[in-house]
LUMDO-592609 format. One record per atom (N, C-alpha, C): atom name; residue in three letters; z, y, x; chain; residue number from 1. Coordinates in steps of 0.05 Angstrom, whole numbers, plus 32768, in hexadecimal, padded with zeros to 4 digits. Each point is the difference from the previous one (the first is absolute). Example, Ala and Ser with C-alpha at 12.3 -4.5 7.8 and 13.67 -1.06 7.14 Angstrom:
BEGIN
> N | Ala | 809C | 7F8E | 8108 | A | 1
> CA | Ala | 8000 | 8018 | 7FEE | A | 1
> C | Ala | 8000 | 8018 | 8012 | A | 1
> N | Ser | 7FF2 | 8015 | 7FF9 | A | 2
> CA | Ser | 8001 | 8018 | 8010 | A | 2
> C | Ser | 800E | 8016 | 7FF1 | A | 2
//
This chain:
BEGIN
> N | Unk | 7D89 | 8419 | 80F4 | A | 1
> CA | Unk | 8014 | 8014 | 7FF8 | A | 1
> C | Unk | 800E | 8009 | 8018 | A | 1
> N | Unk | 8006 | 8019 | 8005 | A | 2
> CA | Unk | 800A | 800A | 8015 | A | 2
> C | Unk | 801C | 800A | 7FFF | A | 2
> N | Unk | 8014 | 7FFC | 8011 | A | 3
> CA | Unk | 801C | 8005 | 7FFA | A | 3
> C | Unk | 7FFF | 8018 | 8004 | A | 3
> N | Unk | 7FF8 | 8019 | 7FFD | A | 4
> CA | Unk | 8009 | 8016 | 8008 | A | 4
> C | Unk | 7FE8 | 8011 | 8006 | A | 4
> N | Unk | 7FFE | 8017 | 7FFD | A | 5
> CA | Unk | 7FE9 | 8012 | 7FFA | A | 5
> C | Unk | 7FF3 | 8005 | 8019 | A | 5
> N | Unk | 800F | 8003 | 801B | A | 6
> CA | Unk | 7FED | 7FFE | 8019 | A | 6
> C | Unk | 7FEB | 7FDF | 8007 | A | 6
> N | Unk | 800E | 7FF0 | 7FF3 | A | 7
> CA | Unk | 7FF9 | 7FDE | 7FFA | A | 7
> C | Unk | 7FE4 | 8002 | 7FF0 | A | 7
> N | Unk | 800B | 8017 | 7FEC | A | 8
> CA | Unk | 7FE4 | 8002 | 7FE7 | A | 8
> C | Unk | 7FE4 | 8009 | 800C | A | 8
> N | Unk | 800C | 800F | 8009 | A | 9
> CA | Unk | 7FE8 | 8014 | 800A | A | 9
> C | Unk | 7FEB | 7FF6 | 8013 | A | 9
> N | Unk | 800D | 7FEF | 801B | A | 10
> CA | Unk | 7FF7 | 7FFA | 800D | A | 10
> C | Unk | 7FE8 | 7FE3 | 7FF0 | A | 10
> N | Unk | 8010 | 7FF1 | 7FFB | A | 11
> CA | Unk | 7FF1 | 7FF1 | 7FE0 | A | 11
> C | Unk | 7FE5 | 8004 | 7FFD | A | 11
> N | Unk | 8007 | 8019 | 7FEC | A | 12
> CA | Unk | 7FE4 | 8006 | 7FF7 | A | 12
> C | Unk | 7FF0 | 801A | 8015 | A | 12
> N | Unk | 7FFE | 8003 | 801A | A | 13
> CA | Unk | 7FF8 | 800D | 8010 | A | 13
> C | Unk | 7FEB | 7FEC | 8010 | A | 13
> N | Unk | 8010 | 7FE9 | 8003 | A | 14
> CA | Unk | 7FF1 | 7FDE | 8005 | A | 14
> C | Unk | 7FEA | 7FFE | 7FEC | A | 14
> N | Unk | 8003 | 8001 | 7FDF | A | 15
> CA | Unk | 7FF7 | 7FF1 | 7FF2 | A | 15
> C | Unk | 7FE6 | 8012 | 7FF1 | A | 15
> N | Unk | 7FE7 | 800B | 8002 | A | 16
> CA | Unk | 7FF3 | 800E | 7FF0 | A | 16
> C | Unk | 7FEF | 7FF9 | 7FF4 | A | 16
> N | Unk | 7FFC | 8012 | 7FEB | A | 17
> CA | Unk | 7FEF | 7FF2 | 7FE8 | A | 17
> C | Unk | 7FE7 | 7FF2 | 8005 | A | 17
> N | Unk | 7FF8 | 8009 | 8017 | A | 18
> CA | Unk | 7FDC | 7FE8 | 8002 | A | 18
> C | Unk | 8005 | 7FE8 | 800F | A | 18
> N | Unk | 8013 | 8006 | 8008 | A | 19
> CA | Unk | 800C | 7FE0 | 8013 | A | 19
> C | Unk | 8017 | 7FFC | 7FFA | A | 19
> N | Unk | 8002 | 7FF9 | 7FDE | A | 20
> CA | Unk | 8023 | 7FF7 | 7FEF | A | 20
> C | Unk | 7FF9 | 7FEA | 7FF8 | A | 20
> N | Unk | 7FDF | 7FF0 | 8001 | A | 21
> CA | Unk | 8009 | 7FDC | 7FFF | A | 21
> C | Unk | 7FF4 | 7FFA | 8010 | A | 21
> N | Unk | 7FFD | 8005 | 801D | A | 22
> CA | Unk | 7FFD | 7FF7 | 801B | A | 22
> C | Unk | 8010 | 7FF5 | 800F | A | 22
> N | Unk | 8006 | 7FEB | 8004 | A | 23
> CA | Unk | 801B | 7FF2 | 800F | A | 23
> C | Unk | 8000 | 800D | 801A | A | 23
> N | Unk | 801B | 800F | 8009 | A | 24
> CA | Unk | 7FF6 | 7FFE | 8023 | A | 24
> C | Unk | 8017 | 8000 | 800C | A | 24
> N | Unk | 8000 | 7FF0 | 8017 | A | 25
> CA | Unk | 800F | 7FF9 | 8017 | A | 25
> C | Unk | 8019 | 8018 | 8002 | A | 25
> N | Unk | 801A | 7FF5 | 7FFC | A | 26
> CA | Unk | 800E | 8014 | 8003 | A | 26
> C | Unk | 800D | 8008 | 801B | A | 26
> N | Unk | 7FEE | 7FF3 | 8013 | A | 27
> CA | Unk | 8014 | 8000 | 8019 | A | 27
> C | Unk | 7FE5 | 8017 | 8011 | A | 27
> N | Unk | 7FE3 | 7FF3 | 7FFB | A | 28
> CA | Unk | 7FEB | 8011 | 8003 | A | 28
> C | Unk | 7FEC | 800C | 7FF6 | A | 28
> N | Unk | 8005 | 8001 | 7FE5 | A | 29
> CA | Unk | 7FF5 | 8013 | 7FED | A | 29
> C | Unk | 7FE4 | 7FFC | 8003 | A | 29
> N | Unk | 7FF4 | 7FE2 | 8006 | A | 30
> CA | Unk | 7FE1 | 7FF7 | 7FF6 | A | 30
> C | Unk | 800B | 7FF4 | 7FEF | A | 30
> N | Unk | 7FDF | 7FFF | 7FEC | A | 31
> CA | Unk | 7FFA | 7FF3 | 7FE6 | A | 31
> C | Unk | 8008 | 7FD8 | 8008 | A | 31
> N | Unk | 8008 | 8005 | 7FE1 | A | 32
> CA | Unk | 8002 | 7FDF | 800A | A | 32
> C | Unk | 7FF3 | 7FEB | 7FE3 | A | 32
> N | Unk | 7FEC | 7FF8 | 8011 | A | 33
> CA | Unk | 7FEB | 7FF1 | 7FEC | A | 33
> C | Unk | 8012 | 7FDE | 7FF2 | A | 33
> N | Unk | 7FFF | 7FFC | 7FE2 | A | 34
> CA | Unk | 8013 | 7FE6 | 7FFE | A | 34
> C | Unk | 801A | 8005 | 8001 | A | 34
> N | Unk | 800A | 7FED | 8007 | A | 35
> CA | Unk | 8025 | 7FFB | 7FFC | A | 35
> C | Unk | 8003 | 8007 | 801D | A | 35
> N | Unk | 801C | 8012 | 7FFB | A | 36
> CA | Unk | 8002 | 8009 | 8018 | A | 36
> C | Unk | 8014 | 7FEB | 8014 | A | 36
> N | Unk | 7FFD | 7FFE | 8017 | A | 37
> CA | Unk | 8000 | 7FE1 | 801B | A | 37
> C | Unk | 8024 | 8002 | 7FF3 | A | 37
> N | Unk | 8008 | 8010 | 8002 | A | 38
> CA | Unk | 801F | 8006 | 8000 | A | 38
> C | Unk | 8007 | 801C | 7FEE | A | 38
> N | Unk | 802C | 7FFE | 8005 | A | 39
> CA | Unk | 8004 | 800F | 7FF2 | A | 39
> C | Unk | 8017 | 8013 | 800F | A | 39
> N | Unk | 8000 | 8016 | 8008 | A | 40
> CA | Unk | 8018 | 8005 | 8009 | A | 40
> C | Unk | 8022 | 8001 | 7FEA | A | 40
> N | Unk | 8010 | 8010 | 8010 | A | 41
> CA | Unk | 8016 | 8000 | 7FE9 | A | 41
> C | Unk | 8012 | 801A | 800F | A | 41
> N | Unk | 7FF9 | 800A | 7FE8 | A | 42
> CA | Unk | 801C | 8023 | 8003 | A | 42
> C | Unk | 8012 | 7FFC | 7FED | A | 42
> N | Unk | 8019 | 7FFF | 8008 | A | 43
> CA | Unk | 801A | 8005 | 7FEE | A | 43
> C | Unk | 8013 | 8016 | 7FFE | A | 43
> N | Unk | 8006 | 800E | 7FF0 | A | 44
> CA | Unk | 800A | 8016 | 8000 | A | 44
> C | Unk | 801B | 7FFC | 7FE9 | A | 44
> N | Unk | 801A | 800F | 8009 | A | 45
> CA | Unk | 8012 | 7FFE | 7FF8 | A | 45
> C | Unk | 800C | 8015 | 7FFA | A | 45
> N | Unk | 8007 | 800B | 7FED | A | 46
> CA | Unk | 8011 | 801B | 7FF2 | A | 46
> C | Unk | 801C | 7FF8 | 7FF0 | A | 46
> N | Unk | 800F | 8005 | 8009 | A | 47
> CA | Unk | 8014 | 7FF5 | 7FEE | A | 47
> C | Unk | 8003 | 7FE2 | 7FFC | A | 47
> N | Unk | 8004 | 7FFD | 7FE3 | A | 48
> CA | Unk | 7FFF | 7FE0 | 7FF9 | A | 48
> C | Unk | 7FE1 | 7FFB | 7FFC | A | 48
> N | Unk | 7FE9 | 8009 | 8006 | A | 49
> CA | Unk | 7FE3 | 8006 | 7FF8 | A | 49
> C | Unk | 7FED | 7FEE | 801E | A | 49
> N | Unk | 7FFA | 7FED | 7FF1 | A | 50
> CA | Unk | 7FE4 | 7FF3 | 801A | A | 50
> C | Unk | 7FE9 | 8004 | 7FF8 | A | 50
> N | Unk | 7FF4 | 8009 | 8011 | A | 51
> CA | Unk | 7FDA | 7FFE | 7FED | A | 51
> C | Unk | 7FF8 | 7FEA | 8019 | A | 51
> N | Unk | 7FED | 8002 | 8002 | A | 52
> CA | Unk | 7FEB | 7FEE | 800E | A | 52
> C | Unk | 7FE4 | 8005 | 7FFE | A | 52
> N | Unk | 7FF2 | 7FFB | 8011 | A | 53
> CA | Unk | 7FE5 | 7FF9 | 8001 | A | 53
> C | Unk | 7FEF | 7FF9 | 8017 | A | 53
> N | Unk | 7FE8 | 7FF4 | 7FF0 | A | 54
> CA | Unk | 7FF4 | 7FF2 | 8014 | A | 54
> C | Unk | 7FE9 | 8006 | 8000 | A | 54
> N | Unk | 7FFA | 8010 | 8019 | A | 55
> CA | Unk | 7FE2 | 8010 | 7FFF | A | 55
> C | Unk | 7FED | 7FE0 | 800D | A | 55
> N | Unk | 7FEF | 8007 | 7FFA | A | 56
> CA | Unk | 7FE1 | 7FF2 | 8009 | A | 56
> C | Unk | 7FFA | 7FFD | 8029 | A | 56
> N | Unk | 7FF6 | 7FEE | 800A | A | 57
> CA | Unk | 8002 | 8003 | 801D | A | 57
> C | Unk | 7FE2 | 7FEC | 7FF8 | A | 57
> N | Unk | 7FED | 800E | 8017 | A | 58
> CA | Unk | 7FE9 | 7FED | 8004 | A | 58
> C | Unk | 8008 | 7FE9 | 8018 | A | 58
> N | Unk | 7FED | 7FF3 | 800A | A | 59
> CA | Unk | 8009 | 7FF0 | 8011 | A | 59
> C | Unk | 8006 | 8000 | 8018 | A | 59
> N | Unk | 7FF1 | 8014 | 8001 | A | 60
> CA | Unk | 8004 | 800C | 8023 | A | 60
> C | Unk | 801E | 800A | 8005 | A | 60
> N | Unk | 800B | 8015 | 7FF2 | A | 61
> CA | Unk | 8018 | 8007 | 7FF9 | A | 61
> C | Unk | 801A | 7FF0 | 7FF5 | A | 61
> N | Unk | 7FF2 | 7FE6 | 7FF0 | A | 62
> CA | Unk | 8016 | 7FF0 | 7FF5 | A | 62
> C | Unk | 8008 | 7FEC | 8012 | A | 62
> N | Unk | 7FEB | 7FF5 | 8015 | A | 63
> CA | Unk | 8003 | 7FF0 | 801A | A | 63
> C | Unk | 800B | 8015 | 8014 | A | 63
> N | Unk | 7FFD | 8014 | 8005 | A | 64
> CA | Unk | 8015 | 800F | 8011 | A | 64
> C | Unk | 8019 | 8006 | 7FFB | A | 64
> N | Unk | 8005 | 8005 | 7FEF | A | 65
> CA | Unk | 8013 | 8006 | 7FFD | A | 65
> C | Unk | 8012 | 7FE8 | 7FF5 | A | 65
> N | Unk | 7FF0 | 7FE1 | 8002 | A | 66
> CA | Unk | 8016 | 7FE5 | 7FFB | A | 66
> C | Unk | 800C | 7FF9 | 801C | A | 66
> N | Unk | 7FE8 | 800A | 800C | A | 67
> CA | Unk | 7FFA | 7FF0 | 8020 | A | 67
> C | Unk | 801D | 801B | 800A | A | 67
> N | Unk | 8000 | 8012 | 7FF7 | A | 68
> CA | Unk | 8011 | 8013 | 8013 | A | 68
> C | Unk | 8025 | 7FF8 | 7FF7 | A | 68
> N | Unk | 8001 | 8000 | 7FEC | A | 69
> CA | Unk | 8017 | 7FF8 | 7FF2 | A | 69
> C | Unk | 800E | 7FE7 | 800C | A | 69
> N | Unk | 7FE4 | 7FEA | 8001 | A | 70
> CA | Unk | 8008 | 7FE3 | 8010 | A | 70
> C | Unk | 800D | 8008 | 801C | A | 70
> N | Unk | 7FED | 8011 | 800E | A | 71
> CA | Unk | 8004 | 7FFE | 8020 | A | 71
> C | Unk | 8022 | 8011 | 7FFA | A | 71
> N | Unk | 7FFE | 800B | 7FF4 | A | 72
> CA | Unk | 801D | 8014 | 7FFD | A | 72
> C | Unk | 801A | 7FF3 | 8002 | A | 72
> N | Unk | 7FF9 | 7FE8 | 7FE8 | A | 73
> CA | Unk | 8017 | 7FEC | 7FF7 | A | 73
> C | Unk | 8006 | 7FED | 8012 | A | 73
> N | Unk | 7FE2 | 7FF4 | 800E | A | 74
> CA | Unk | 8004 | 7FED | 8013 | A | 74
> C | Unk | 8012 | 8014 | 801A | A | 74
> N | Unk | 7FF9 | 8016 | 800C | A | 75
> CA | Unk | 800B | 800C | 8012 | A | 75
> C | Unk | 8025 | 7FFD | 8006 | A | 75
> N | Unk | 8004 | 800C | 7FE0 | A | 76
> CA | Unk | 801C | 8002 | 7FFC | A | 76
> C | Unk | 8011 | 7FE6 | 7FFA | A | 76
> N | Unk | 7FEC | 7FEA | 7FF6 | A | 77
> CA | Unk | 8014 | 7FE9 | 7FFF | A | 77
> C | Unk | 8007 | 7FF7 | 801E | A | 77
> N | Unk | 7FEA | 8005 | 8013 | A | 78
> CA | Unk | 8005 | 7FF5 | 801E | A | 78
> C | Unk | 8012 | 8017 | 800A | A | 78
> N | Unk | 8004 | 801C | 7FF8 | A | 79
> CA | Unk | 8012 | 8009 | 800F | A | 79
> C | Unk | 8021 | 7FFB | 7FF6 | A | 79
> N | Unk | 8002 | 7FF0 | 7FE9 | A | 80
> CA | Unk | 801F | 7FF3 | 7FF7 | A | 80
> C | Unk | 8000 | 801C | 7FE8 | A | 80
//
């Protein structure tokens, strides 16, 4: 569900009818065969209003982007 009609659009611009039960990578938009390795997370806030979601990441994408987050966190805990 999309908070807001530019949100919508983009949605179903992603999503078309011959590839609407094809899982795919939302970070790189390949097919993703099975359960997907990981999950990202978008939160969006309007008012008193949270949505959420958690698109699909294959593994190549779900290991990069753990591995990048880590080096991120580790960075900033050593800089205080």
């Amino acid at each position: 569900m999309a908070i807001d009609s530019l949100a919508d659009v983009a949605l179903k611009t992603r999503t078309t009818p011959e590839d609407a039960g094809e899982l795919r990578c939302d970070a790189c938009s390949e097919p993703i065969e099975g359960e997907p390795a990981g999950r990202g997370l978008y939160v969006w806030t309007r008012g008193d209003e949270v949505r959420y979601e958690e698109p699909p990441l294959c593994a190549q994408c779900a290991t990069a982007i753990g591995i990048t987050a880590l080096a991120t966190w580790s960075v900033e805990e050593e800089e205080g």
